[in-house]
SERO-907784 format. One record per residue (C-alpha): residue number from 1; residue in one letter; chain; y, z, x. Coordinates in nm, 4 decimals. Example, Ala and Ser with C-alpha at 12.3 -4.5 7.8 and 13.67 -1.06 7.14 Angstrom:
   num   residuo   cadena         py         pz         px
     1         a        A    -0.4500     0.7800     1.2300
     2         s        A    -0.1060     0.7140     1.3670
//
This chain:
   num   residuo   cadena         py         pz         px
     1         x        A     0.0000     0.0000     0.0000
     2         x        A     0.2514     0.0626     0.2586
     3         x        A     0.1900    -0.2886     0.4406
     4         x        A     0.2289    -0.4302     0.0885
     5         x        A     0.5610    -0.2508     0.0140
     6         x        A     0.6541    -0.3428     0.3884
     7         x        A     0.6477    -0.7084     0.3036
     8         x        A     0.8523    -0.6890     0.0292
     9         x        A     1.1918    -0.8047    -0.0489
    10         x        A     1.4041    -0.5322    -0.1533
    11         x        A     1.7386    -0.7666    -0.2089
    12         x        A     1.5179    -0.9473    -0.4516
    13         x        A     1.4825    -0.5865    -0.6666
    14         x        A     1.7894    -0.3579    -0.5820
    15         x        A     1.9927    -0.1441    -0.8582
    16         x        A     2.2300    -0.4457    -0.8319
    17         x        A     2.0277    -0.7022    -0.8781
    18         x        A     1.8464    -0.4590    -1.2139
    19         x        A     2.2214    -0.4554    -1.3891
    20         x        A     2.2898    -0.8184    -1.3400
    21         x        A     1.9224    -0.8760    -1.5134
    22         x        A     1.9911    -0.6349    -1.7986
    23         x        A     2.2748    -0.8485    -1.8421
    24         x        A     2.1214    -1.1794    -1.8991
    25         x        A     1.8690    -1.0054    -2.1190
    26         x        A     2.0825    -0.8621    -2.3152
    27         x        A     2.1700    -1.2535    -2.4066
    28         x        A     1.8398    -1.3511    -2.4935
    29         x        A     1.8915    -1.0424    -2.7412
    30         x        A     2.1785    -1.1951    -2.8790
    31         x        A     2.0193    -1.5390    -2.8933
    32         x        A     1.7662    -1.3783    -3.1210
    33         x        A     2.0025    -1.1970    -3.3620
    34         x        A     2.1679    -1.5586    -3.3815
    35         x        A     1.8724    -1.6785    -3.5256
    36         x        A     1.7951    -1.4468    -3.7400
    37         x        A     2.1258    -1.4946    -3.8810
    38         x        A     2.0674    -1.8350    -3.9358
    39         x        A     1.8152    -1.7443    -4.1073
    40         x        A     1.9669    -1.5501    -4.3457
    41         x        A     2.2324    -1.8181    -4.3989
    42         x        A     1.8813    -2.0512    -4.4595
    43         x        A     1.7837    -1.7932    -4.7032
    44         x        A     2.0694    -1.7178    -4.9169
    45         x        A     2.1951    -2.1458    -4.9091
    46         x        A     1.8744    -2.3287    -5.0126
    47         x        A     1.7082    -2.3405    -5.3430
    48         x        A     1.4956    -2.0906    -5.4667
    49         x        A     1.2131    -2.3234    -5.5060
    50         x        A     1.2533    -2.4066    -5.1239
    51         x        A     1.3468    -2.1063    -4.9386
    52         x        A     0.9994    -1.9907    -4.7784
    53         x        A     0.9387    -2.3812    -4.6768
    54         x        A     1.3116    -2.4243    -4.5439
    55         x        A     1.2887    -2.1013    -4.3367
    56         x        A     0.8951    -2.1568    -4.1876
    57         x        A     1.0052    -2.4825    -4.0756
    58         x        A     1.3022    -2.3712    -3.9053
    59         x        A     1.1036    -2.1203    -3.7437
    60         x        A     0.8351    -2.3453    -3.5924
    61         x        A     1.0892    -2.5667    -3.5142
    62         x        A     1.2445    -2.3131    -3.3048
    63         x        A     0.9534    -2.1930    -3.1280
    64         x        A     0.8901    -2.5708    -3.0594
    65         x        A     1.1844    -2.6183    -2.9310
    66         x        A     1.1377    -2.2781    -2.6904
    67         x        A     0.8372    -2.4306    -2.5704
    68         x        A     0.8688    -2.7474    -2.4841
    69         x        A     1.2327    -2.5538    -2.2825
    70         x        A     0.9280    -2.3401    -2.0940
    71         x        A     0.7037    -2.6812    -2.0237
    72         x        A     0.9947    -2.8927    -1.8707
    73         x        A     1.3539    -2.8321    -2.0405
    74         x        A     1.5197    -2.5411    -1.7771
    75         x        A     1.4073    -2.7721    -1.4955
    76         x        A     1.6608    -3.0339    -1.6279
    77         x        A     1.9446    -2.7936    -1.6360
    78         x        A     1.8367    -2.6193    -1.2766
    79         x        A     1.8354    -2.9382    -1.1157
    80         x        A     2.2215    -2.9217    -1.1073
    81         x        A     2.1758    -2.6265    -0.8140
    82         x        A     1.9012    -2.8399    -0.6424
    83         x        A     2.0870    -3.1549    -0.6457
    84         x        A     2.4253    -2.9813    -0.4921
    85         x        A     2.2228    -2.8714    -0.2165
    86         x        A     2.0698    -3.1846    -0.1348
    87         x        A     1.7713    -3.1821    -0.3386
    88         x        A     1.6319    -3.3627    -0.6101
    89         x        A     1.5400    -3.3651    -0.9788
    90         x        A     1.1465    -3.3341    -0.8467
    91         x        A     1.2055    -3.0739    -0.6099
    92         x        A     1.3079    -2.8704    -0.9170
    93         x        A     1.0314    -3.0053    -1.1191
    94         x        A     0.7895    -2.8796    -0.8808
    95         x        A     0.9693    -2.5528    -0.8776
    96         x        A     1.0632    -2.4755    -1.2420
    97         x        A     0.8051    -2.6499    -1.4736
    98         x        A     0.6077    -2.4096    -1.6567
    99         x        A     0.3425    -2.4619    -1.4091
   100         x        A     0.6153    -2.4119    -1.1082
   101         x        A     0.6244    -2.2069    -0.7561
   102         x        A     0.9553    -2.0240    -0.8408
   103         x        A     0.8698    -1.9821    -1.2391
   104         x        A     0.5710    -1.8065    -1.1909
   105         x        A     0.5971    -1.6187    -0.8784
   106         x        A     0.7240    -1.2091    -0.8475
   107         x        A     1.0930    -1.1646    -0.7215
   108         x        A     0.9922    -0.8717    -0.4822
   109         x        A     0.7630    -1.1476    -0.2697
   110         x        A     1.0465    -1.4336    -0.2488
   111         x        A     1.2614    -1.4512     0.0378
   112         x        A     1.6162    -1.4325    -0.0729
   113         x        A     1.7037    -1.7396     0.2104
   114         x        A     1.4612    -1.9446     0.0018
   115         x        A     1.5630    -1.8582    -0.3357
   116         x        A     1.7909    -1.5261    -0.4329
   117         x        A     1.8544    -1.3534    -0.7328
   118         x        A     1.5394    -1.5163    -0.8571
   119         x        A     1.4647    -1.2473    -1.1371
   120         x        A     1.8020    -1.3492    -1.3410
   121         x        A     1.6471    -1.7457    -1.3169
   122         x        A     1.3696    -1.6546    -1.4419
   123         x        A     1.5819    -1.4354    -1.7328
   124         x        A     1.7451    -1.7491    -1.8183
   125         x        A     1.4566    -1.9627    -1.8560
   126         x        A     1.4140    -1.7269    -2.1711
   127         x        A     1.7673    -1.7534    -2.2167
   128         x        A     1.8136    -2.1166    -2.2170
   129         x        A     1.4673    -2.1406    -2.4146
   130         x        A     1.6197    -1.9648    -2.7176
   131         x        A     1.9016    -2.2131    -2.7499
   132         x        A     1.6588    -2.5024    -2.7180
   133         x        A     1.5240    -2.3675    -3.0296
   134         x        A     1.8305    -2.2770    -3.1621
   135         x        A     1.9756    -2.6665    -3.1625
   136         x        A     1.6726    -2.6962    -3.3701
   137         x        A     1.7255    -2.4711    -3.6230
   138         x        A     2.0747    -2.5868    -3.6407
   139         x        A     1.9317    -2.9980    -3.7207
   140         x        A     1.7297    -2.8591    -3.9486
   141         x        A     2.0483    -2.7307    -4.1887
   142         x        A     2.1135    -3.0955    -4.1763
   143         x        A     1.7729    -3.2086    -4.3131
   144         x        A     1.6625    -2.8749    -4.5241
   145         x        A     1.4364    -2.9899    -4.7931
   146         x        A     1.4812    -3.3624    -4.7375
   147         x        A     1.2744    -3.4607    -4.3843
   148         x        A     0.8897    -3.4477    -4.4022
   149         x        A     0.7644    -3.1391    -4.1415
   150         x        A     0.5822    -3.3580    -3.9649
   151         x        A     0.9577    -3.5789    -3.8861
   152         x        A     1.1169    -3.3075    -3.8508
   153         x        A     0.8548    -3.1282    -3.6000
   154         x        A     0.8361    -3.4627    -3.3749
   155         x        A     1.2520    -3.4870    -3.4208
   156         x        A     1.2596    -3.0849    -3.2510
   157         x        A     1.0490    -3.1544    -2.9700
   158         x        A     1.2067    -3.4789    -2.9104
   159         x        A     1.5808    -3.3108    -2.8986
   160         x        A     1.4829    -3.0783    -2.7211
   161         x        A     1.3705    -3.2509    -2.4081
   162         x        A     1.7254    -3.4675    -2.4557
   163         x        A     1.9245    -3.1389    -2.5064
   164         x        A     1.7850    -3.0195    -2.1791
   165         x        A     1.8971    -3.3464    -1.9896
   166         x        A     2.2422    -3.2945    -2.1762
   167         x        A     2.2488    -2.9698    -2.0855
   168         x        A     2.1824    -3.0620    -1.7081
   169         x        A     2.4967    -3.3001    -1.7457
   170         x        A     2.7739    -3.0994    -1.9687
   171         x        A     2.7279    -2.7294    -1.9127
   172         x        A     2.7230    -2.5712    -1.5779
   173         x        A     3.0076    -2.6151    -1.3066
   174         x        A     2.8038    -2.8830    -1.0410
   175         x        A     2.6728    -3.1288    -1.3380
   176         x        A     2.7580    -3.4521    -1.3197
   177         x        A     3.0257    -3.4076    -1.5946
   178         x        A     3.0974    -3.0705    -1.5586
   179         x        A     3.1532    -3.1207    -1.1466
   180         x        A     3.4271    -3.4161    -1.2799
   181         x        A     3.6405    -3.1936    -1.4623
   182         x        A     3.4348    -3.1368    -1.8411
   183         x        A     3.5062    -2.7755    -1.8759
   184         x        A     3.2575    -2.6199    -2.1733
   185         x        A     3.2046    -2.2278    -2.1413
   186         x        A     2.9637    -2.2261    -2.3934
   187         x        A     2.7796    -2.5103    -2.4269
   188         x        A     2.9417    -2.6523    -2.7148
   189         x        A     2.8465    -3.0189    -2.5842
   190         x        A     2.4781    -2.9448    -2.5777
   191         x        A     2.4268    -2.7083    -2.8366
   192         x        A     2.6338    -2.7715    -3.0992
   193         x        A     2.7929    -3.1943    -3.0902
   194         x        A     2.4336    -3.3043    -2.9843
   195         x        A     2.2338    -3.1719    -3.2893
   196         x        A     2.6095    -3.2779    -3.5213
   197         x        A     2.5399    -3.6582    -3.3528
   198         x        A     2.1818    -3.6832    -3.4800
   199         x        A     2.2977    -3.5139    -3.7944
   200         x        A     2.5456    -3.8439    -3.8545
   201         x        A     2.2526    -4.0550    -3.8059
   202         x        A     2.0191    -3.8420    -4.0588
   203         x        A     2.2837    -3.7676    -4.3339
   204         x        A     2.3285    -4.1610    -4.4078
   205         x        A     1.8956    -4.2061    -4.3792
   206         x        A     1.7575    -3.9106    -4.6100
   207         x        A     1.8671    -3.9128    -4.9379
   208         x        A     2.1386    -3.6304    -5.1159
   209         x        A     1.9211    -3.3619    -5.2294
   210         x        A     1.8638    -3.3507    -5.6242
   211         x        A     2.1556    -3.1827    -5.8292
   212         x        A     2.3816    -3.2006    -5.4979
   213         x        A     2.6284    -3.4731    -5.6493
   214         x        A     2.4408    -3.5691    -5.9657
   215         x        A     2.1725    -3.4513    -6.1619
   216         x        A     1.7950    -3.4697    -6.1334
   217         x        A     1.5598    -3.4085    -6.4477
   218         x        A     1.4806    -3.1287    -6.3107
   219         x        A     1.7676    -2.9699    -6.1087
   220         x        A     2.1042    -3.0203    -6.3104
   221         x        A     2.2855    -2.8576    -6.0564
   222         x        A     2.2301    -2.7498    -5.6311
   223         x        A     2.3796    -2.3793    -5.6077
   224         x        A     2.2998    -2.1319    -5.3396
   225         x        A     2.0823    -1.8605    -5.4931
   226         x        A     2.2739    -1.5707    -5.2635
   227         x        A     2.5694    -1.5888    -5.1178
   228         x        A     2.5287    -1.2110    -5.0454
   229         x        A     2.2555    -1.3113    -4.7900
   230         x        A     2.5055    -1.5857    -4.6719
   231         x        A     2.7471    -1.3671    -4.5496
   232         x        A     2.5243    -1.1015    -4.4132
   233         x        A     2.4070    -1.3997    -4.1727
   234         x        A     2.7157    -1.5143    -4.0560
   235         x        A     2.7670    -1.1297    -3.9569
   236         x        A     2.4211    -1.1183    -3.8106
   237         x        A     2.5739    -1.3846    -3.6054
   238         x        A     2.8810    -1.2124    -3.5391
   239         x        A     2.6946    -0.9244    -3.3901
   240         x        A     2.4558    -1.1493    -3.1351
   241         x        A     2.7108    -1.3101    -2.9829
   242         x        A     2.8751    -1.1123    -2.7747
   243         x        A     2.5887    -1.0521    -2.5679
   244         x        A     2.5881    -1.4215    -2.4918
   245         x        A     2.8769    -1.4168    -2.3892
   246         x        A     2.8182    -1.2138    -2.1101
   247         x        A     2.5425    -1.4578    -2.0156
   248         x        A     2.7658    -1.7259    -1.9775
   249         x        A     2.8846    -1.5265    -1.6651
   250         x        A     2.7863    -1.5603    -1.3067
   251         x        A     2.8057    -1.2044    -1.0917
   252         x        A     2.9604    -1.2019    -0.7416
   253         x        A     3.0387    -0.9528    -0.4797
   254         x        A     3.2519    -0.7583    -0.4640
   255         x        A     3.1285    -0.5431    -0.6630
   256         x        A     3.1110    -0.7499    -1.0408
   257         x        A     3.2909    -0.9888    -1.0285
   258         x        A     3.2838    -1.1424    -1.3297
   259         x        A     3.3173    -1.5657    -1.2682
   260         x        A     3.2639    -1.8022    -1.5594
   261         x        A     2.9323    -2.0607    -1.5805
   262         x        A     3.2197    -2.3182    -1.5145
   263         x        A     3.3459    -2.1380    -1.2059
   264         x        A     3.6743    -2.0974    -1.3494
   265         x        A     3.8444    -1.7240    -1.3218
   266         x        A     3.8062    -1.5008    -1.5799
   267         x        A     3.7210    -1.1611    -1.6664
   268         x        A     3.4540    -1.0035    -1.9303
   269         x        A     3.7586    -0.8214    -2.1198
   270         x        A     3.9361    -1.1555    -2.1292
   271         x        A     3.6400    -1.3307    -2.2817
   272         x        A     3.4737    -1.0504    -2.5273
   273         x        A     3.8525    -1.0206    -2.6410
   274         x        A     3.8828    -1.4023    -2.7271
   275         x        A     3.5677    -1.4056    -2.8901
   276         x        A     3.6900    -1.1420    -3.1177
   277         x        A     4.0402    -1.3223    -3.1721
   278         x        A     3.8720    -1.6510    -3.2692
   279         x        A     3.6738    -1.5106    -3.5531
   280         x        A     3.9690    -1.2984    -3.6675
   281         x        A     4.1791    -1.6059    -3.6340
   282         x        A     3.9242    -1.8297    -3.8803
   283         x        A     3.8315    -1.5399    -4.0983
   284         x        A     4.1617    -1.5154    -4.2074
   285         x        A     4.2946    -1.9163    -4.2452
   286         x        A     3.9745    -1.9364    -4.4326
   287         x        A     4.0111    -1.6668    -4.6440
   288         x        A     4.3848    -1.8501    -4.7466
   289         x        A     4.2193    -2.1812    -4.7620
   290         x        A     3.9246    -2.0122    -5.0086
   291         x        A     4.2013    -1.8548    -5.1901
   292         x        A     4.4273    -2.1603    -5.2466
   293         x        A     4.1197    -2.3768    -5.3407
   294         x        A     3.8800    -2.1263    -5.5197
   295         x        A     3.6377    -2.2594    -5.3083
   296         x        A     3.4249    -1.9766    -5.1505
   297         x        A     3.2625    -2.2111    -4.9286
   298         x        A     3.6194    -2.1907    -4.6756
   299         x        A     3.5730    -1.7813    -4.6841
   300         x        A     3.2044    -1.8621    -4.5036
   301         x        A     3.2876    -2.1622    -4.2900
   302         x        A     3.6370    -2.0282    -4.1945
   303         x        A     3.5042    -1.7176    -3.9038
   304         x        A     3.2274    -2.0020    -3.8137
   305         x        A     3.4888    -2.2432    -3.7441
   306         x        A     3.7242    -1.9737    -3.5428
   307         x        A     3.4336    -1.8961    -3.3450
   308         x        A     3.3500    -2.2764    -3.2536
   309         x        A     3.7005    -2.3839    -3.1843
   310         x        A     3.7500    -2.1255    -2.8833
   311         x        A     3.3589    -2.1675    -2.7470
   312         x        A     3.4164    -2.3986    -2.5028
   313         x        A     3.7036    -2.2008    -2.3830
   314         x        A     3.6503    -1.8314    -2.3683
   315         x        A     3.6796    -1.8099    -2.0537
   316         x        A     4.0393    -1.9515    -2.0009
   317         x        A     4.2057    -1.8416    -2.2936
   318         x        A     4.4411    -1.5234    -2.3527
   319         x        A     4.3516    -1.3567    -2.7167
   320         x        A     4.7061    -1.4420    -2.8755
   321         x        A     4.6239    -1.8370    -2.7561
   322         x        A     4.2855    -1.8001    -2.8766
   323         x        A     4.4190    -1.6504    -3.1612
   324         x        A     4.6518    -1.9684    -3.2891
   325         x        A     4.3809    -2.2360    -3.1739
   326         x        A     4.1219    -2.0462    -3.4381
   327         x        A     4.3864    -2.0471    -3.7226
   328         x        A     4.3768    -2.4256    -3.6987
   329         x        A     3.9838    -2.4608    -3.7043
   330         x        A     3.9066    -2.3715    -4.0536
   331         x        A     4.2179    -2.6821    -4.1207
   332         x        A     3.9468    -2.8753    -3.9245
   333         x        A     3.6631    -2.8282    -4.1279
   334         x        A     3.8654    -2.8218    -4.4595
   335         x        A     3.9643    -3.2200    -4.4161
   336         x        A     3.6058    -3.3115    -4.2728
   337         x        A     3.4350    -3.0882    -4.5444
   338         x        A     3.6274    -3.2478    -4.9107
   339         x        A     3.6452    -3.5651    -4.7105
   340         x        A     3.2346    -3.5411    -4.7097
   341         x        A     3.2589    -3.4470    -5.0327
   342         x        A     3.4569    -3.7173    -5.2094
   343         x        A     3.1849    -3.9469    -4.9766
   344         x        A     2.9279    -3.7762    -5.1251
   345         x        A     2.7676    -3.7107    -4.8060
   346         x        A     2.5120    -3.4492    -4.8136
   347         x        A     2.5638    -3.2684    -4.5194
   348         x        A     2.7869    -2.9626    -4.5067
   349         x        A     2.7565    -2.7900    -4.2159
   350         x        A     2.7074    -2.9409    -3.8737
   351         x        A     2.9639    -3.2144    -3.9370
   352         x        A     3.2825    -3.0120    -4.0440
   353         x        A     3.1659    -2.7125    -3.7599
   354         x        A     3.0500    -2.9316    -3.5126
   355         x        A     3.1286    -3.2858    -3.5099
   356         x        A     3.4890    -3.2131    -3.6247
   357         x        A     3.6067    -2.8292    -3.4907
   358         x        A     3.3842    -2.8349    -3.1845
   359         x        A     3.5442    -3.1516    -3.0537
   360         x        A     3.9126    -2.9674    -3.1624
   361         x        A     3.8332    -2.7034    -2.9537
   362         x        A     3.7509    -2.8948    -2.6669
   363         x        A     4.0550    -3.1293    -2.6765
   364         x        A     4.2597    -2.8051    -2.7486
   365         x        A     4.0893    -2.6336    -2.4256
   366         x        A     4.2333    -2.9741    -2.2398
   367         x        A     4.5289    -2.9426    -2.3305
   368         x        A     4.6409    -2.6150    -2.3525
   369         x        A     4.4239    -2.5524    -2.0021
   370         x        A     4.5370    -2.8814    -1.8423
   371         x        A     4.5021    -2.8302    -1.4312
   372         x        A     4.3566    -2.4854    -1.4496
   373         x        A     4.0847    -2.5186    -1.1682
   374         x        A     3.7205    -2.4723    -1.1945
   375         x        A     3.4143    -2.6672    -1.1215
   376         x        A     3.2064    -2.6417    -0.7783
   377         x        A     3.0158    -2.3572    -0.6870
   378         x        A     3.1972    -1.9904    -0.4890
   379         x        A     3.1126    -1.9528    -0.1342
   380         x        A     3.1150    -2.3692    -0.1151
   381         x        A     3.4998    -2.4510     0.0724
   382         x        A     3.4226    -2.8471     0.1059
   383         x        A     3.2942    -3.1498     0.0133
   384         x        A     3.2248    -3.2802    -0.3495
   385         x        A     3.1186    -2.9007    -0.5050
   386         x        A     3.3750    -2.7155    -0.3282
   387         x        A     3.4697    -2.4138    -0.5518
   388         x        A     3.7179    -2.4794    -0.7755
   389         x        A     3.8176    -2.8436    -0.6571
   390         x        A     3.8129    -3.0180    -1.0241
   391         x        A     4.0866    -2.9232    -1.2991
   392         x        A     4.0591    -2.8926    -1.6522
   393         x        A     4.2050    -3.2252    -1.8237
   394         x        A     4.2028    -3.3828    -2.1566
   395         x        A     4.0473    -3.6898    -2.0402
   396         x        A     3.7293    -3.5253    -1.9145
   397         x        A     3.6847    -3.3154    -2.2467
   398         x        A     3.7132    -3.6760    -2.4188
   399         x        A     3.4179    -3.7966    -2.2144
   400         x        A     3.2257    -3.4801    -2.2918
   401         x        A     3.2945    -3.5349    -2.6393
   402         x        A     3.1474    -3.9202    -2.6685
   403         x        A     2.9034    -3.8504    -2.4434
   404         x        A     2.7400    -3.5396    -2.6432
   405         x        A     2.7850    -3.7168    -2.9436
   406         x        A     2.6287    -4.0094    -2.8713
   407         x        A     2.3458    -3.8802    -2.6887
   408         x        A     2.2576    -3.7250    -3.0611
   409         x        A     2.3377    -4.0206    -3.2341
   410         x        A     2.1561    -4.2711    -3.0105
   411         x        A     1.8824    -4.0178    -3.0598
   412         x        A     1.8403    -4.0385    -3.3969
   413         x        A     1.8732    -4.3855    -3.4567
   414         x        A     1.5790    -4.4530    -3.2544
   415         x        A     1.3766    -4.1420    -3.3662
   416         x        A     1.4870    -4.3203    -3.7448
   417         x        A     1.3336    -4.6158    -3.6776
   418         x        A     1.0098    -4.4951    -3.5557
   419         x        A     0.9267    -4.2293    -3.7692
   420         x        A     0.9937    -4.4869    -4.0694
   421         x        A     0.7377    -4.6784    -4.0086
   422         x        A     0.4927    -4.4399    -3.8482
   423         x        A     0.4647    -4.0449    -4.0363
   424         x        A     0.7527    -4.1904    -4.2443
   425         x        A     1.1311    -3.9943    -4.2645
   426         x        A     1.2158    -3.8201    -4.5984
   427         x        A     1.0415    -3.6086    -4.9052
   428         x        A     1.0818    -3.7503    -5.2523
   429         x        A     1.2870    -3.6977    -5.4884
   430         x        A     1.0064    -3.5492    -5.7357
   431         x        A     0.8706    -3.3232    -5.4296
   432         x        A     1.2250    -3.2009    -5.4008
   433         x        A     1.2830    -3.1018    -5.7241
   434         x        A     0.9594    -2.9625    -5.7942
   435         x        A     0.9797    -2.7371    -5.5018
   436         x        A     0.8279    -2.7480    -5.1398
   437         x        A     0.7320    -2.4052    -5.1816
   438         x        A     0.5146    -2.4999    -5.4586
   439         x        A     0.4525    -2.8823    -5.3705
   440         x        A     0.2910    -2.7678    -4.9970
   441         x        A     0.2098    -2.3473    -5.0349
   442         x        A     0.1444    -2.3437    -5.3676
   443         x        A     0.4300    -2.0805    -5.4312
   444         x        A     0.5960    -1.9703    -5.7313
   445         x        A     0.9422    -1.8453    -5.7434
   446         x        A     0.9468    -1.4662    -5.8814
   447         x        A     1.2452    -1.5737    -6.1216
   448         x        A     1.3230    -1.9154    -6.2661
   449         x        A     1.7303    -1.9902    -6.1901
   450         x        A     1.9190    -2.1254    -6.4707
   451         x        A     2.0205    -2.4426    -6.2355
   452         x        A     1.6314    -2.5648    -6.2587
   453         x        A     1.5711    -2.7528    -6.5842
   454         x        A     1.2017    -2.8092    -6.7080
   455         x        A     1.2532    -3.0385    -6.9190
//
């Protein structure tokens, strides 16, 4: 025993290195109360007749999704680290695949000049994993009730391995966007445009649900069954997230210091505070917006909104900016939400939140940030990932933008085409109305809701 505790590496398992590990743990805690928010939001937004099928597949899509991160996924978005030090995408393969040298092997026995601080990679393989299934729970609120499971499993597993590659290029600080200038603390490129671009693509295939815009024999009307659960999601959500946050930080000596994933400076008051001042800022325009309107839908989407404006900025914001910038969101999703409406576009969510406040926040990030450095890697002084040689600019958030989007929408299209005419795309009409719950589980809702006609 004392030869084997000889050989060890103690860097690889000091006090130091134990905090910084609790602290990316803590995120994969917060990734999970995320979910099971959405969840909730699932439960109390779909029809009665559809909840227990809307929610199972969301939660095998997730745990797809996780898996196929484990298999091959965080070796896409490590390969940024490999490539700035002269490596390649297959050296990281061959060290980060579920199968890998560095994935599988114990901290305590890997010399820190080969790979240090290995314990908080490993930490954010889980990490990472839960937002690979988290983009698919988030498509799936775009095709609830309307994509066949067997689409819609293919489609997870599918987005997540082109996530992953996103993730590689638009969310990091030595990516081959985010070393050009794309500045995204959070990941809004990846996590939330890529699964809104696929959703533009599915929203136009699969049919409006029944009773959505006109009525089915059946359903004479779509209306959420709880909006109590609805809200008790969104705070769900509310309450996860701040652990992410910290997750989205990088530790240096001395001491803490707190750097953001982009390599710009920051602090963890600054960002916890802006997180908290970009919900307050949406709760409250969408409470005036849900007010003016009667439309409770603005008092739900209006925190959501707040919160997705400042993402891809916490880091560089002060509150009072963040502040103003999440007042504007729920405007955001307001326009894009009626002007889906009056379309009669079935697809709520992902499109106002996404597609049209996560691409305000970025542009707002660009140009209320424009020439704050970040980018490179600390401890780096020259060459092409010095630290901090790019600067935030509005151009490069445009880039991000397209690029995210369209690497969801090019996505789609072809994953439209193929599963047409292979599993085939959408559930009928009939199936739909019926109920999944009883049309695949033979389940009976406990109550019969006054919006479902048997006639």
């Amino acid at each position: 025993m004392e030869t084997e505790v000889a050989n060890l590496f103690a860097e690889q398992v000091s006090l130091g290195m134990l905090v910084q590990n609790l602290v990316y743990a803590s995120g994969t805690v917060g990734a999970i109360f995320v979910v099971i928010g959405l969840m909730l939001i699932d439960v109390g937004g779909v029809r009665r007749r559809n909840i227990f099928n809307a929610t199972i597949e969301k939660m095998v899509g997730f745990f797809i999704g996780f898996t196929a991160y484990f298999l091959i996924g965080f070796a896409f978005w490590a390969s940024q680290y490999y490539i700035m030090e002269g490596y390649t995408l297959v050296d990281t393969m061959k060290d980060w695949w579920a199968g890998g040298a560095l994935s599988n092997a114990m901290a305590q026995n890997v010399d820190p000049a080969v790979f240090p601080g290995l314990n908080n990679f490993q930490i954010f393989i889980f990490f990472l994993a839960c937002f690979a299934g988290i983009v698919n729970v988030l498509l799936h609120f775009a095709v609830s009730e309307r994509m066949k499971a067997s689409a819609y499993y293919i489609t997870a597993f599918v987005a997540t391995i082109v996530s992953s590659i996103l993730s590689w290029i638009t969310w990091g600080s030595v990516g081959p966007l985010t070393n050009l200038g794309f500045h995204d603390f959070f990941g809004v490129g990846f996590v939330y445009l890529f699964p809104a671009g696929m959703a533009m693509v599915f929203s136009r295939t699969l049919r409006p649900r029944p009773g959505m815009f006109s009525a089915h024999p059946k359903v004479s009307e779509y209306r959420p069954p709880n909006l109590g659960l609805l809200t008790v999601g969104i705070m769900t959500i509310f309450a996860g997230l701040p652990m992410i946050i910290l997750s989205c930080l990088f530790f240096f000596d001395p001491g803490a210091l707190a750097v953001s994933v982009t390599m710009a400076d920051t602090s963890v008051g600054i960002a916890f505070n802006n997180y908290g001042a970009a919900w307050a800022g949406g709760a409250l325009m969408g409470a005036v917006l849900a007010y003016s309107t009667r439309k409770f839908s603005y008092l739900l989407l209006g925190p959501l909104a707040g919160y997705v404006a400042g993402a891809s900025g916490f880091d560089v914001y002060v509150p009072w900016q963040m502040f103003l910038v999440a007042l504007g969101a729920p405007i955001v999703a307001y326009v894009i939400y009626e002007f889906l409406q009056k379309r009669q576009i079935d697809e709520h969510k992902l499109l106002p939140l996404f597609a049209g406040v996560g691409s305000y926040g970025l542009i707002m990030t660009g140009l209320l940030h424009i020439g704050v450095p970040r980018g490179g890697y600390l401890g780096i002084e020259e060459g092409a990932y010095a630290f901090q040689h790019g600067e935030i600019g509005v151009v490069m958030q445009l880039v991000g933008i397209v690029v995210s989007l369209g690497f969801g929408i090019i996505t789609a299209l072809v994953l439209s085409f193929v599963l047409k005419h292979t599993t085939g795309l959408d559930v009928s009409d009939d199936a739909q109305a019926e109920g999944l719950d009883k049309v695949y589980w033979d389940i009976e809702p406990d109550v019969d809701p006054v919006t479902d006609n048997k006639s």
